[in-house]
N, C-alpha and C positions, 0 to 999 in steps of 0.2 A: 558336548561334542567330543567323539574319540579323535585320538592325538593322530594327526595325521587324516584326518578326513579332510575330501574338498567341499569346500562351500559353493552351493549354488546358488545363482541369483539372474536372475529375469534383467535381458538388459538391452535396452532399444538400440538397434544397428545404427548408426551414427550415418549423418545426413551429409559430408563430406569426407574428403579419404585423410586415413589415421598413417600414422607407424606402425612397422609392423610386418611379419610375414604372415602370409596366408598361405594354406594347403586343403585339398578335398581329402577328407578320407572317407573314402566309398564305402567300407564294409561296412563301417558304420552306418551310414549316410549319413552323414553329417561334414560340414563345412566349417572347417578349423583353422582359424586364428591365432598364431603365434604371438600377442599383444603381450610386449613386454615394456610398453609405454603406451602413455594415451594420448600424448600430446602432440600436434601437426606440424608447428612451429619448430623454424629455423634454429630456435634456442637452444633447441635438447630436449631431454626426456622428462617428464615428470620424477616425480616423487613419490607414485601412485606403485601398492603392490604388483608384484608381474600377474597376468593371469592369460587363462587361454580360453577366445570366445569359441562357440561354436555355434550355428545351424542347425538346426536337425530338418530337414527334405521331409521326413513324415509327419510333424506335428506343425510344419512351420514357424520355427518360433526360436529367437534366441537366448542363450544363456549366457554365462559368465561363472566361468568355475576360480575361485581365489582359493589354493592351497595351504597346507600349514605350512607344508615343505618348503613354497617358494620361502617362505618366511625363515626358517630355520636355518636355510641353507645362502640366507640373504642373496639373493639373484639380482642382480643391479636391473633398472630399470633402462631399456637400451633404445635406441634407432636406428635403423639402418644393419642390423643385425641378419644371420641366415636363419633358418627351421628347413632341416633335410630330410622330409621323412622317410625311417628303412623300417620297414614292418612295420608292428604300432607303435615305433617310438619318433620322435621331432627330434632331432641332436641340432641345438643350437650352439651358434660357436659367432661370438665378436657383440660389435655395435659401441654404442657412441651413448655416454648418460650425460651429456651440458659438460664434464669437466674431463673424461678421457676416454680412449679405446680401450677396450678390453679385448681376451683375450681364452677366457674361459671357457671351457665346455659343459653344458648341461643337456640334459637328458628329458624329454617330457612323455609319459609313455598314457597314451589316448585311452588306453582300457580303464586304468587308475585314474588319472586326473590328477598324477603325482609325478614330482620333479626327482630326479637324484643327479648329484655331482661324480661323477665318476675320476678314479684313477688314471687318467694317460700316461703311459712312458714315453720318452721320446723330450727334444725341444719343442715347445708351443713357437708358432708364428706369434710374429708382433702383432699386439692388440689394435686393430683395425675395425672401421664399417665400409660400406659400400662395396664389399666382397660379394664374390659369389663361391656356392657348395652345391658342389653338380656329384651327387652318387652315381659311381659309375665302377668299372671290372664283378660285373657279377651281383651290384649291391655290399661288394666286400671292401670298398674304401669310397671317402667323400674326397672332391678335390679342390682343395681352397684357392681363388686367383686374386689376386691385386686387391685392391683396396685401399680405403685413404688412411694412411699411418699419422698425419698432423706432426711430421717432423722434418717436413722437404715442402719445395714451393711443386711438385708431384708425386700425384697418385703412385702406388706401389704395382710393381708388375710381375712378383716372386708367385711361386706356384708353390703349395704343399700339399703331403696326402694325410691323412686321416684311417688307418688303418681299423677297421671295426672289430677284428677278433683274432689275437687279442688288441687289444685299444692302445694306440701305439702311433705317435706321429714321427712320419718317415720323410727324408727328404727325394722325389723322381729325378727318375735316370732320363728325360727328353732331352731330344736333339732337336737342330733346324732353329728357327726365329722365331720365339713365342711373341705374341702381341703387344707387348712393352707396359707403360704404364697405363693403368686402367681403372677406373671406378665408376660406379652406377652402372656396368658393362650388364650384358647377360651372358650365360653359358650354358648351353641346352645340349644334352647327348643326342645324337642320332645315330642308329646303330653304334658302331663302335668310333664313332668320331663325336668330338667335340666342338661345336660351335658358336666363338666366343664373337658378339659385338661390341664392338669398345665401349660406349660410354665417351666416359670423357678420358683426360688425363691428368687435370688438375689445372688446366690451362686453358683448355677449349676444348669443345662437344666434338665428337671423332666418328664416324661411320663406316671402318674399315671392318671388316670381316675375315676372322682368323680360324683356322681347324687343326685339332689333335688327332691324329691318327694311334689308336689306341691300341693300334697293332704292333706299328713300328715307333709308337712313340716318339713322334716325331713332329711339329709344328708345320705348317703352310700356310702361304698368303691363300685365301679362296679367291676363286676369280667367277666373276657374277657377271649377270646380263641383264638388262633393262635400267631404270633412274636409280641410284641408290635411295634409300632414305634420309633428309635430314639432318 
């Protein structure tokens, strides 16, 4: 096998839910798996090489591509970790392997089937999981929130950006009250605004709902109508 080929391999969709991100990618058709561990349990991550599954929508049927690269470029095996796709590539950044956060960024680019570590300038955020990476201005930066750092009895509530070109981690200029500490949260663009639900905090599950205004860059409490959720 040439140096740097992916390995395929035929691999039964698992009959309860894993670790792990998932993303569709359309052009493809196929449905893509960021599985950078295999394991479900509270413990942490396997030991198991990173790989990324996929679907294919026309043949129905799934795979498992294991890279040389992940290998070479030793990729921890992670939980709770993001996959953001911009074009056809996945940039993953964090997660949790059983003994600490990381804080790394990798690259997975869907045509190849191959991993690269890339050069960032800039400070990295602290090695975290339970973050969220919401691509937003254009597709021209990702933007990391909260997450659990495992060095406070709470979740983390700092925000960074992710510059994509050149690659380059920058700290935002917001104003107003961001949503404090947060983990497990989600944060879904709509149009130009951002909307984050807590999660939790490290201390109990939270149901408030926060927006970024991406205009003026600015935080707000959302104010909503009907039962909240849970």
């Amino acid at each position: 096998q040439a140096s740097g080929a992916a390995v395929l391999q035929k691999w039964n969709p698992p009959l309860g839910g894993r670790g792990g991100r998932q993303r569709v990618f359309g052009r493809l058709g196929m449905f893509v798996k960021m599985n950078l561990q295999d394991g479900s349990g509270e413990s942490g991550a396997d030991t198991g090489a990173p790989s990324a599954k996929a679907f294919s929508r026309h043949h129905s049927s799934w795979s498992m591509h294991v890279t040389v690269t992940a290998e070479i470029l030793e990729i921890p095996s992670t939980k709770n970790h993001t996959a953001t796709l911009v074009g056809n590539e996945f940039y993953v950044f964090g997660g949790y392997d059983s003994q600490k956060n990381h804080n790394d960024l990798y690259v997975f680019d869907v045509n190849s089937m191959e991993w690269r570590c890339p050069n960032v300038r800039g400070k990295k955020p602290s090695g975290r999981n339970g973050h969220t990476a919401t691509l937003i201005e254009g597709n021209s930066q990702i933007l990391i929130l909260g997450g659990w750092l495992g060095n406070g009895p709470l979740a983390a509530g700092d925000v960074h950006l992710l510059n994509l070109s050149p690659l380059s981690w920058v700290q935002p200029n917001f104003v107003g009250e961001p949503p404090g500490p947060c983990n497990m949260h989600t944060a879904d663009l709509v149009g130009r605004h951002l909307l984050v639900f807590r999660g939790g905090d490290g201390r109990a599950y939270l149901n408030d709902l926060h927006g970024l205004d991406l205009d003026t860059n600015s935080w707000y409490s959302v104010k909503t109508m009907g039962e909240r959720p849970p």
